[in-house]
VEXDO-815324 format. One line per 2 residues: number of its first residue (from 0); their letters; for each residue x, y, z of C-alpha. Coordinates in steps of 0.001 Angstrom, whole numbers, plus 500000, padded with zeros to 6 digits. Each point is the difference from the previous one (the first is absolute). Example, Ala and Ser with C-alpha at 12.3 -4.5 7.8 and 13.67 -1.06 7.14 Angstrom:
// VEXDO-815324
0	as	512300:495500:507800 ~ 501370:503440:499340
***
This chain:
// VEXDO-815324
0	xx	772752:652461:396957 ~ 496918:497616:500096
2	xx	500187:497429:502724 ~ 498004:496689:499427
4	xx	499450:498181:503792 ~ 499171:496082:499489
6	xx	500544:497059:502359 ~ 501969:496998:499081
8	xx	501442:497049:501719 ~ 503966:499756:498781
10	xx	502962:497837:500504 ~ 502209:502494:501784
12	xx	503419:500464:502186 ~ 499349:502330:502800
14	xx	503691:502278:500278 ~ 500413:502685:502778
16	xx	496823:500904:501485 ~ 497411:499587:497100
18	xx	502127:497715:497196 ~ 497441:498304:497496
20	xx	501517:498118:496581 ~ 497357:499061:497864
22	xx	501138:497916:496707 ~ 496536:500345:498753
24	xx	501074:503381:499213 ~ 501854:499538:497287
26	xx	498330:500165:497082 ~ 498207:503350:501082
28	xx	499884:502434:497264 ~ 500242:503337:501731
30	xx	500303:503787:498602 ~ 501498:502879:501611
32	xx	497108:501595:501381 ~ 498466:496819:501324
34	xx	500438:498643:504099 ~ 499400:496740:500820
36	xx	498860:500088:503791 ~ 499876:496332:501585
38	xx	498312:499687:503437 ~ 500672:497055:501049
40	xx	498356:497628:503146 ~ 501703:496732:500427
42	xx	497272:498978:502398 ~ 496992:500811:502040
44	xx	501718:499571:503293 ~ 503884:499080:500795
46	xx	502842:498995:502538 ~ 503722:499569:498806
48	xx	502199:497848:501891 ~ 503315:500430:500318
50	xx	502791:497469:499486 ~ 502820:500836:502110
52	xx	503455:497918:501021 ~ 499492:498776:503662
54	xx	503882:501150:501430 ~ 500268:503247:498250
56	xx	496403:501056:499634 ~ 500567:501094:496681
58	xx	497525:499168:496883 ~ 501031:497239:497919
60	xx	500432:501109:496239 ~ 500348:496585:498140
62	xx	496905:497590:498731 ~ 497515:499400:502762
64	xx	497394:496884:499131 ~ 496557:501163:501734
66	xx	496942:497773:500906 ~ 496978:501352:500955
68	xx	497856:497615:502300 ~ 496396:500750:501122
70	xx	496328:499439:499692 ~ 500335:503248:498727
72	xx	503211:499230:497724 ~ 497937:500342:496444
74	xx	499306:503558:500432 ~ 503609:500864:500861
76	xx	501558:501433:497043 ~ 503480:501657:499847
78	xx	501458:503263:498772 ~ 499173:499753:496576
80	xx	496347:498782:500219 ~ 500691:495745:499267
82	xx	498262:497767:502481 ~ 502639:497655:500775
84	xx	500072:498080:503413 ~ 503977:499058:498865
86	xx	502677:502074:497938 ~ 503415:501134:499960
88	xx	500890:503693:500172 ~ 503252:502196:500606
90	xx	499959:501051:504022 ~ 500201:501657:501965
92	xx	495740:500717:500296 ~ 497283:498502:499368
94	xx	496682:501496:499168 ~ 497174:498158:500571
96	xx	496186:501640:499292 ~ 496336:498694:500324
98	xx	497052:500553:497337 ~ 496137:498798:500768
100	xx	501114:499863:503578 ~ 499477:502953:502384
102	xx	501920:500065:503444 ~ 498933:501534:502649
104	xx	501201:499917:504044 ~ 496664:498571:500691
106	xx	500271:497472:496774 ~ 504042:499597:499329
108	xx	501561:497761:497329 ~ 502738:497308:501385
110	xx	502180:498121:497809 ~ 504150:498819:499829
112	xx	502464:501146:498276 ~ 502941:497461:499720
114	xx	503547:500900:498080 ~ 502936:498052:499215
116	xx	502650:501100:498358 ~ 503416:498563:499155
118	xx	502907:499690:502880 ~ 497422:500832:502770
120	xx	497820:498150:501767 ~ 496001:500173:499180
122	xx	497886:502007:502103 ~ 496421:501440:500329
124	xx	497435:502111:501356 ~ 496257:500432:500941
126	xx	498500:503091:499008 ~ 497038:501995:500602
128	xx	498491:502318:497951 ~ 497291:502658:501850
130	xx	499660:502417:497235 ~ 501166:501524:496722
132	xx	503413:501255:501102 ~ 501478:497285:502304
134	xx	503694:500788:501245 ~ 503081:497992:499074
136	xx	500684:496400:501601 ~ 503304:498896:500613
138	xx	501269:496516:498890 ~ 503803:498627:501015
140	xx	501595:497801:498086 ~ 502922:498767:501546
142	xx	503170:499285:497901 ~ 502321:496977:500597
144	xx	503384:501591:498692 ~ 499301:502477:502916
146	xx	498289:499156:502671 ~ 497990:502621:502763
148	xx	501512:499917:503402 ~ 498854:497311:502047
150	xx	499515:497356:496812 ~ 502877:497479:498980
152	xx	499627:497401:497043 ~ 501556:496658:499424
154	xx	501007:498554:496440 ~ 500978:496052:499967
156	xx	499312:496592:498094 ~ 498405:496765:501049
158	xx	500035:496918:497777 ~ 496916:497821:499706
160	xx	498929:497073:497511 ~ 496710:498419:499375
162	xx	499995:497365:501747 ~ 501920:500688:502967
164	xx	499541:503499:500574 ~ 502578:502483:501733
166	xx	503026:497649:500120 ~ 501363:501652:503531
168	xx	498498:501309:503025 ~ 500178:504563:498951
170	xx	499876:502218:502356 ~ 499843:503610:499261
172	xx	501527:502399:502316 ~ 499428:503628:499808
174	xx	501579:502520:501611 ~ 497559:503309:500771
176	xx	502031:502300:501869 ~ 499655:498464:503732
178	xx	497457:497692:499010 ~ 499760:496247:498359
180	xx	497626:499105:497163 ~ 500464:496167:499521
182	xx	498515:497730:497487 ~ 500247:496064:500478
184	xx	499172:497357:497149 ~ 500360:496689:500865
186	xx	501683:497459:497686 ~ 498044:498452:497855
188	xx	497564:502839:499267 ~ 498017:499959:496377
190	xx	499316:503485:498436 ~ 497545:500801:497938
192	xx	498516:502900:498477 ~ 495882:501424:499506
194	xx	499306:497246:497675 ~ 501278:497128:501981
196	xx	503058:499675:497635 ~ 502988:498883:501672
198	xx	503339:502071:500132 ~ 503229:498551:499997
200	xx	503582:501289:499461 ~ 501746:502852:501194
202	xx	497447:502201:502010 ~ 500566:503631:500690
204	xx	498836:500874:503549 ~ 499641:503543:501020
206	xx	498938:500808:503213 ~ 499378:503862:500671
208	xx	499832:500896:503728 ~ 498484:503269:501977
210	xx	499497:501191:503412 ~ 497169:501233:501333
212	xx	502354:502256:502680 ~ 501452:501868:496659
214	xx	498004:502988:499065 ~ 501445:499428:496536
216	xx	499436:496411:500092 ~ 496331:500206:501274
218	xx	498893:502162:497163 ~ 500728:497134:497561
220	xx	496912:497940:501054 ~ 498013:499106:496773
222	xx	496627:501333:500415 ~ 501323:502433:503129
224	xx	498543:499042:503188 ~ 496518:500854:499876
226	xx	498250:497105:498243 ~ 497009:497887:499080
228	xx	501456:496553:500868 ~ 498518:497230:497144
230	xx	499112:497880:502975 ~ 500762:500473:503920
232	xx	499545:497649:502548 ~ 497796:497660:500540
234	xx	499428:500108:495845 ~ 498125:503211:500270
236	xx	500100:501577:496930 ~ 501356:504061:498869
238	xx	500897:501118:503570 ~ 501505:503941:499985
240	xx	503042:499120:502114 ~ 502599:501723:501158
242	xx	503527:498352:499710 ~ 503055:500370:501853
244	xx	502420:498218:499322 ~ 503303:498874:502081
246	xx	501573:498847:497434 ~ 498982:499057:495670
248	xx	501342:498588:497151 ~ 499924:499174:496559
250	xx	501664:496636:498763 ~ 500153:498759:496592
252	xx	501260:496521:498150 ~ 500211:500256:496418
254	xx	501491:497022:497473 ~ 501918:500969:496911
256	xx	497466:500932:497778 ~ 498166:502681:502505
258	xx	497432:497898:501378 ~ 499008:500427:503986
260	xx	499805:497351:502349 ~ 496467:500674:501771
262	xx	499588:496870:501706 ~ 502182:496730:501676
264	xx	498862:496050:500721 ~ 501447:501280:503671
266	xx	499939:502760:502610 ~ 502864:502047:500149
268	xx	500705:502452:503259 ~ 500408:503959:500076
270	xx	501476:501579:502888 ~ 500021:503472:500684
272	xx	502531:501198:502540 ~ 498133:502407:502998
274	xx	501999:502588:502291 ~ 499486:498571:503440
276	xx	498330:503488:501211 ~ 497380:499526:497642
278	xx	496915:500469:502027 ~ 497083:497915:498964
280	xx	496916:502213:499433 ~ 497041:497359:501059
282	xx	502092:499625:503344 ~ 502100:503377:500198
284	xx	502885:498202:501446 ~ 502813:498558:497906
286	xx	499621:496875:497705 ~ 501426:496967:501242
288	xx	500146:496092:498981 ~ 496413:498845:499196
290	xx	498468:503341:499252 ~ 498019:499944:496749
292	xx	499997:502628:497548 ~ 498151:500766:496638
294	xx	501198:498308:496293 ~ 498551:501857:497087
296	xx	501145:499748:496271 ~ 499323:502064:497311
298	xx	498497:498574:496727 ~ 502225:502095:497042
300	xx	496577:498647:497444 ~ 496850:501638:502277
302	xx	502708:502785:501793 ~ 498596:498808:503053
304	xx	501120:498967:503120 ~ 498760:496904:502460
306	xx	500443:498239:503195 ~ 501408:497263:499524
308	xx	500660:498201:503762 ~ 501872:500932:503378
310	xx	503187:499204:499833 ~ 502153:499561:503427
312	xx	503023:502192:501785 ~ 502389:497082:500470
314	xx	503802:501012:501353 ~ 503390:498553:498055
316	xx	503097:500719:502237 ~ 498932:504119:501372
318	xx	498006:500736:497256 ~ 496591:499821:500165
320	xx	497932:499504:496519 ~ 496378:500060:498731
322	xx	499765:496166:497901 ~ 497460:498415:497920
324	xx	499817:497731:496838 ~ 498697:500348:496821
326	xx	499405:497966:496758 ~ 499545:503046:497424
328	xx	502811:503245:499537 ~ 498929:503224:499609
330	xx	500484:503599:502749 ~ 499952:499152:503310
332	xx	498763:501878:502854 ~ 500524:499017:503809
334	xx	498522:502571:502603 ~ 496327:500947:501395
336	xx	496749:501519:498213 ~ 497189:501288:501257
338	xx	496594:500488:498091 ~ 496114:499414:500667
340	xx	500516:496673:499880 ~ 503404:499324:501161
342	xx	500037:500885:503696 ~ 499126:496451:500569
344	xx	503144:498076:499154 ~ 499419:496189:500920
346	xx	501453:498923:503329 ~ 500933:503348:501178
348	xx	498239:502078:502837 ~ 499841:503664:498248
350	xx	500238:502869:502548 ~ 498857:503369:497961
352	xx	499894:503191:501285 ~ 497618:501615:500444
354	xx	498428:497504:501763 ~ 497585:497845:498737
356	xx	500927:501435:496228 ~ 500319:497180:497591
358	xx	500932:501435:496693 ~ 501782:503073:498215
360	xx	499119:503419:500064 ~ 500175:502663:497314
362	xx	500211:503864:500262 ~ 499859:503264:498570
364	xx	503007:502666:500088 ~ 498982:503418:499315
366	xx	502544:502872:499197 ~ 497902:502886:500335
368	xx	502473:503475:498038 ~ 499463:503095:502431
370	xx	501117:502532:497939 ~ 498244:502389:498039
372	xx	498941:498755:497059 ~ 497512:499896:497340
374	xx	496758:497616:500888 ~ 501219:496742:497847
376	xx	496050:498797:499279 ~ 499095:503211:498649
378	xx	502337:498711:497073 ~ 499241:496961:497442
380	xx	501087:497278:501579 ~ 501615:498384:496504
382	xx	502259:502836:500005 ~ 501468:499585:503547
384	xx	502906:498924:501236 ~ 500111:496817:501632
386	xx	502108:500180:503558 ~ 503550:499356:501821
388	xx	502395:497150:499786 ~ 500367:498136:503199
390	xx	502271:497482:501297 ~ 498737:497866:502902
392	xx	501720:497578:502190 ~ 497089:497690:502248
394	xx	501770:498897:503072 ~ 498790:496592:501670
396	xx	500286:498651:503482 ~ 503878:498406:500401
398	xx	502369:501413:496989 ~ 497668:499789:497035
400	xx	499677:502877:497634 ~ 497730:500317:496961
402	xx	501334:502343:497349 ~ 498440:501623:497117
404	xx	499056:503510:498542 ~ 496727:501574:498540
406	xx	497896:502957:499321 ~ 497595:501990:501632
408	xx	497953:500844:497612 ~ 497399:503217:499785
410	xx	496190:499337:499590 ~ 498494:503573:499321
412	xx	496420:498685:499218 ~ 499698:499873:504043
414	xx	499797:503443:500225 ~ 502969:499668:502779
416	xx	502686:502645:499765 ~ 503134:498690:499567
418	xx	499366:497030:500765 ~ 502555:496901:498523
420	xx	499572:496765:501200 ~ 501202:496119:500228
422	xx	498602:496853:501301 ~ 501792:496924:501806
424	xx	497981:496398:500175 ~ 501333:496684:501301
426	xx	502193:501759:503303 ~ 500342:497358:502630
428	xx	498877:500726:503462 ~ 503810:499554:500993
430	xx	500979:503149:497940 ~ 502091:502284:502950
432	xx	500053:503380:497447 ~ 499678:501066:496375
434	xx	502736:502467:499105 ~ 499077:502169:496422
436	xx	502892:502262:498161 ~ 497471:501872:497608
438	xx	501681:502694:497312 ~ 498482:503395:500325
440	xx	501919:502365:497364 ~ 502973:498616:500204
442	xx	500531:499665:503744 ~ 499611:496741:501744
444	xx	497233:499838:502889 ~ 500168:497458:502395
446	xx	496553:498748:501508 ~ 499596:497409:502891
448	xx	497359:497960:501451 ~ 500510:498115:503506
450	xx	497079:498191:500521 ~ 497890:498197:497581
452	xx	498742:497792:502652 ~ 496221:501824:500101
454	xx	497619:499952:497146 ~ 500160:503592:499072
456	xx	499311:500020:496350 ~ 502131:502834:498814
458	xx	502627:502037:501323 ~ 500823:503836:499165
460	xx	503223:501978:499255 ~ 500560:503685:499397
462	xx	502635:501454:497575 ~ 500642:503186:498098
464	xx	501478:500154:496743 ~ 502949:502758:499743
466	xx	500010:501095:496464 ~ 496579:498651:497706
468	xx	497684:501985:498681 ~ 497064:498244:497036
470	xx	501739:500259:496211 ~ 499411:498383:496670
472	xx	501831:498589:498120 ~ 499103:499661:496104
474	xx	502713:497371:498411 ~ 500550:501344:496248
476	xx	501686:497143:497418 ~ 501221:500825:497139
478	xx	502816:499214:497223 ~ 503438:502007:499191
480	xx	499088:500239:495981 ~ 497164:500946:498807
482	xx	497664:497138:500712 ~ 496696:501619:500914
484	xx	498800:497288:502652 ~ 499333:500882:503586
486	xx	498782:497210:502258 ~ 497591:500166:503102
488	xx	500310:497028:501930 ~ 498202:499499:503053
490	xx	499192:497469:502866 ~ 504179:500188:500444
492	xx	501606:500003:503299 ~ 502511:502674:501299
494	xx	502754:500585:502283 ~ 502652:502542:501275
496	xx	503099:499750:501524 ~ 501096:503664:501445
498	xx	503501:500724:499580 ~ 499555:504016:501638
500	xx	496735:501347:501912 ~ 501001:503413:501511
502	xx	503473:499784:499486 ~ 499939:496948:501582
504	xx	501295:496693:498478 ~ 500676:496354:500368
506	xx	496622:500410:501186 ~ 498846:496314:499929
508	xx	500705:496574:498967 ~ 496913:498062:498399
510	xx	497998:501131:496838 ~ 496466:502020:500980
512	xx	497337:498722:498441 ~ 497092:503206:498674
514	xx	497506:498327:498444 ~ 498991:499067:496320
516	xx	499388:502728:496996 ~ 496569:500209:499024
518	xx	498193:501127:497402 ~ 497433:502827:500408
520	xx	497655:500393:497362 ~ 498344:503318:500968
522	xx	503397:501786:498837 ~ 501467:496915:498093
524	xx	503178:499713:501635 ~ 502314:497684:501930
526	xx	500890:500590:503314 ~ 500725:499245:503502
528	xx	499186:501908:503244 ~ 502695:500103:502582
530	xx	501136:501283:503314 ~ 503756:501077:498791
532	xx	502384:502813:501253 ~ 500728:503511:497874
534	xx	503356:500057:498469 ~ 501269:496411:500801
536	xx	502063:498016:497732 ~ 498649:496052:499766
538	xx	500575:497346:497741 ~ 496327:498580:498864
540	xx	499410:496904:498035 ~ 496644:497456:499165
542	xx	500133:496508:502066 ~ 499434:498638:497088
544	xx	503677:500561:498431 ~ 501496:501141:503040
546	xx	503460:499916:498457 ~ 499575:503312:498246
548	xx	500135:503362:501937 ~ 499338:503335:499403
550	xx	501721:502878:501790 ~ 497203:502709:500811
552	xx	499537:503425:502002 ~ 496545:500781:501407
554	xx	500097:503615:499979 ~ 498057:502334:501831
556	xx	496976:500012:498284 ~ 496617:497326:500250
558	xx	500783:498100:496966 ~ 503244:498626:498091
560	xx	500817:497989:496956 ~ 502634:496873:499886
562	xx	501154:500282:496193 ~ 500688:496718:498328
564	xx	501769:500090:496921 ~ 500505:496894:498200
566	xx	503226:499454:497752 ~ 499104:500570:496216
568	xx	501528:495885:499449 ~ 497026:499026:502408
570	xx	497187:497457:498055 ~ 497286:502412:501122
572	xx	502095:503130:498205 ~ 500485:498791:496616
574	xx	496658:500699:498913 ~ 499746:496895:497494
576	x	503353:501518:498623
***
């Protein structure tokens, strides 16, 4: 059989692992003894993010609607090779590559991703790109049928005219499970929209609460909590900020034809009701009446957040709540950030430990793998996988947490053995301990820090993995009739999810990200280099279509093949038929 190897850039559905549907196909004229080999490279360098539902932490399958902001937006381009800084695409992934633009840890790329989608509320994310195969980023949407724990939302109506305004006094009182979230508009208030137009009639107002306390309901922060602020104190200008936040919100007023109030011709007030052991992190005893704390809102246009003022911890009856006005709506956030220019917040006297440190710090955590194991750098580094999931939770002086997850990621051009790796910027000097939860074959390792109070600029863990050994995997596409196609692609993300190691199962409980197949052109072949058990049964899929698994054994030997057959009905099989 003659094989003929060319390189095109194709419209294409990714299914299973390696799932590519190309309509340009169709009108191929093929003969029997004639193979049609496609290696395909969506881009030079990549990231996916993934879109998942903030209560149940699964992806979200329906239409996402994806911006891409940045300096660096133009040479974004998604999984089938368009530059487009907005489109609309099935979820639950999205794949987002760079051409003309080379990342490096020394040189990275930086840009937002924001999503919307319908029934949730819109989200985003920063992310940072430090070489060719980045690892996934997570984005929550949060969904307003069904709510995380820790969130509440309010539906009601408020009538307003042109030249009077809101015809009553409205105040909005929502419930978030011990906790008040109040909204008061006085009588009289004028709303209009972006334009300046004025809106009258029946308003909508939705008002979505969460606390800061919930570990569900923290997660849903748009952005996350390590940020570049648009503009911190004092007007100084892209300040990386940490933000933690007591208590946030996003509130909404829409007329009958869909259009958002953004602005009023008065203040209105936002209270945000505080648990009265809430200790107060600039004076590490609890708040009390008078005590300022930090007002930031998030911009859904730029996917940015800014201080906006201090607002005031006032007490109504025995509750205690954090109040300010506004004359704009958007998300809310009441609480404390620290950055390299935010220790100084006006009128207070800052106390930082250690002393005389007036800023953030940032860190290195290390996992360094024990066992005995083939030297990673003596390996191509494009072929490599990529590192462990983690799960972190940052705990802060009083009862604030910060939660997210990561990965530690492998960088074999160092020459290190074994050596994976994660950074953390923007921690406040009040930080009491970082706690990590990093998945090592399956099994859940948990990792703590106590003091990040010294300037140590990396910190070192050991491990062993239990079962890995280095295998490759070659993906192999093909159709069920007798379509002679077989497609290549490259530059695609992987994961497993082990369902028996050993004999063992139920093994873990998060997707493990590999690394990205790659295209080798000394033997002309797609693959991907990874530490994996012998004889375990996983699930593996792309992060770009995450929805479709494959059900695979790794044998005993070095090398295995995941077999993709595509159904004889698919575009790509039909052969022009």
């Amino acid at each position: 059989m003659k094989n003929i190897h060319f390189r095109i850039i194709v419209n294409f559905l990714f299914i299973s692992l390696f799932f590519v549907a190309c309509s340009d196909l169709k009108n191929i004229d093929v003969t029997k003894d004639l193979k049609f080999i496609l290696n395909y490279k969506p881009a030079d360098s990549f990231i996916e993010a993934q879109v998942k539902d903030a209560k149940t932490g699964q992806l979200i399958l329906d239409k996402i609607n994806i911006e891409i902001i940045g300096t660096q937006a133009a040479n974004v381009i998604n999984f089938e090779g368009e530059a487009k800084t907005t489109y609309s695409k099935k979820g639950p992934s999205v794949y987002l590559g760079l051409r003309n633009v080379t990342p490096t840890v020394a040189n990275p790329v930086n840009f937002k991703i924001v999503i919307r989608a319908d029934g949730y509320l819109a989200s985003s994310r920063e992310v940072t790109l430090i070489g060719v195969s980045n690892a996934p980023v997570e984005i929550l949407l949060v969904k307003t049928s069904a709510l995380p724990v820790g969130a509440a939302i309010n539906q009601s109506t408020l009538n307003s005219t042109a030249g009077t305004g809101s015809k009553q006094d409205k105040v909005i009182e929502l419930q978030n499970g011990q906790n008040t979230t109040l909204v008061e508009i006085d009588k009289g208030t004028i709303f209009k929209d972006s334009k300046g137009n004025i809106l009258t009639g029946n308003l909508q107002t939705t008002v979505a609460s969460f606390s800061g306390e919930s570990k569900e309901a923290a997660k849903s922060l748009p952005g996350g909590n390590f940020v570049t602020l648009e503009q911190g104190p004092n007007g100084a200008k892209d300040v990386k900020t940490t933000i933690f936040p007591i208590a946030f919100a996003s509130i909404e007023l829409t007329d009958a034809n869909g259009n958002k109030v953004t602005n009023f011709n008065q203040p209105i007030d936002i209270s945000f009701e505080i648990n009265a052991n809430t200790i107060n992190p600039k004076t590490k005893i609890k708040y009390k009446v008078g005590d300022k704390t930090s007002v930031f809102s998030y911009n859904e246009t730029s996917a940015k957040w800014t201080y906006e003022k201090e607002g005031t911890i006032i007490q109504k009856g025995d509750e205690y709540y954090a109040t300010f006005q506004t004359n704009h709506l958007t998300w809310y956030a009441v609480g404390e950030g620290w950055g390299e220019k935010f220790a100084y917040i006006p009128g207070i006297d800052v106390k930082l430990d250690p002393p005389g440190y007036t800023g953030v710090r940032g860190f290195y955590i290390n996992l360094q793998l024990t066992d005995d194991l083939p030297q990673v750098a003596t390996i191509n580094s494009s072929y490599i996988s990529s590192g462990f999931a983690y799960d972190y939770e940052l705990y802060l002086v009083g009862n604030a947490v910060i939660y997210g997850s990561g990965y530690l990621n492998s960088f074999p051009a160092t020459g290190q053995k074994n050596i994976y790796q994660t950074s953390f910027s923007n921690i406040p000097p009040i930080t009491e301990k970082l706690i990590l939860k990093v998945n090592i074959d399956g099994e859940i390792k948990v990792f703590e820090i106590k003091d990040l109070s010294s300037n140590v600029p990396s910190y070192t863990f050991e491990a062993k993995r239990k079962y890995t050994k280095l295998k490759t995997i070659y993906p192999s596409v093909n159709c069920e009739n007798d379509c002679p196609i077989e497609i290549k692609p490259y530059n695609i993300g992987i994961e497993c999810y082990f369902v028996s190691i050993a004999g063992q199962s139920n093994l873990q409980s998060s997707w493990q990200y590999l690394g990205s197949v790659n295209y080798d052109e000394s033997d002309g072949k797609t693959k991907l280099i990874a530490y994996l058990p012998d004889n375990a049964e996983m699930y593996a899929r792309a992060t770009s279509y995450p929805e479709y698994t494959k059900l695979v054994n790794t044998g005993t030997t070095s090398s295995f093949i995941v077999p993709i057959v595509l159904t004889k009905d698919h575009p790509l099989c039909k052969c022009g038929k």
